[in-house]
C-alpha positions as CSV (number, residue, x, y, z in Angstrom):
1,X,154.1,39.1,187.7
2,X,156.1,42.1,187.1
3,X,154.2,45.4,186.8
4,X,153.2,46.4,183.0
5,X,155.1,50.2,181.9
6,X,153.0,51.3,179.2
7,X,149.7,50.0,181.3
8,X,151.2,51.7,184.2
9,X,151.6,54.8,181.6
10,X,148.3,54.5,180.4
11,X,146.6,54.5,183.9
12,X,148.9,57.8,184.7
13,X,147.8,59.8,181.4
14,X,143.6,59.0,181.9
15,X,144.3,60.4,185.6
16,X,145.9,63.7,184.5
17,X,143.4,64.0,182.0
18,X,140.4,63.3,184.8
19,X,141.9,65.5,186.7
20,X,142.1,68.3,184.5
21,X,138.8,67.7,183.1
22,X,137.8,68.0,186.6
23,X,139.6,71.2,187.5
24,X,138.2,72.5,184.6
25,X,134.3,71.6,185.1
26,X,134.9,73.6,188.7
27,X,136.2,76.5,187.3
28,X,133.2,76.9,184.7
29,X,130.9,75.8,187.6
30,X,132.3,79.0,189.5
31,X,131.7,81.3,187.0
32,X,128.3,79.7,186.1
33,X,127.3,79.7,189.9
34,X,128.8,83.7,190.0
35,X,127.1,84.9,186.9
36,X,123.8,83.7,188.8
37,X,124.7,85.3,191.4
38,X,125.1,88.6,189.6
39,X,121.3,88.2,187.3
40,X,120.0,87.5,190.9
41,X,120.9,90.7,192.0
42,X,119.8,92.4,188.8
43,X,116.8,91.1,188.5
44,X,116.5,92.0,192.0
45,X,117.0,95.8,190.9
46,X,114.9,95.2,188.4
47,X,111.9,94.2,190.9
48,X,112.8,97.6,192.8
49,X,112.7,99.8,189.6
50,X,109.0,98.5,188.7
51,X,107.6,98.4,192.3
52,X,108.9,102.7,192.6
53,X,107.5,102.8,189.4
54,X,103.8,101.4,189.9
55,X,103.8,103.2,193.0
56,X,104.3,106.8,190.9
57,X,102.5,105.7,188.2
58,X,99.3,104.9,190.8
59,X,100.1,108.7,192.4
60,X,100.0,110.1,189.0
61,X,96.3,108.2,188.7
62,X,94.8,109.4,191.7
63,X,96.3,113.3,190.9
64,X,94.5,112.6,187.6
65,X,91.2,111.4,189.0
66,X,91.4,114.2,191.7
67,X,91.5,116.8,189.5
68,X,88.9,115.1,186.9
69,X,86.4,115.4,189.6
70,X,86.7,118.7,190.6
71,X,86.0,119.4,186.8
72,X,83.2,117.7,187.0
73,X,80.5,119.7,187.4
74,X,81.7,123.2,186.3
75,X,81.1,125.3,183.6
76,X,83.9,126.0,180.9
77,X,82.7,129.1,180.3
78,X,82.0,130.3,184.2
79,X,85.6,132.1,185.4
């Protein structure tokens, strides 16, 4: 039984198409996978900013509650 062209044509156009549909899903996967990548880090920043940040925040606290209690106890008026 001789081979069929235009099933033979058929087959040949679905497997381009596969494979470009293919090609493209791992090209969007890449940039998907690298734009991840790239929030990761940010959000990795981001955990840096706010840990320096509650650490001055908790300095500025204890500065504040120093110098609250050596108020306490004195006269405004006594210089």
């Amino acid at each position: 039984m001789p081979e069929d062209p235009i099933a033979h044509s058929e087959l040949a156009a679905l497997t381009r198409r596969f494979e470009e549909v293919a090609a493209q899903n791992d090209r969007e996967f890449g940039i998907i996978k690298s734009d991840l990548t790239a929030v990761r880090l940010q959000i990795g920043n981001l955990d840096q900013k706010v840990e320096a940040l509650d650490k001055k925040i908790d300095r500025n606290q204890a500065q504040i509650i120093e110098l609250l209690t050596q108020l306490v106890g004195q006269r405004p008026d006594a210089d």
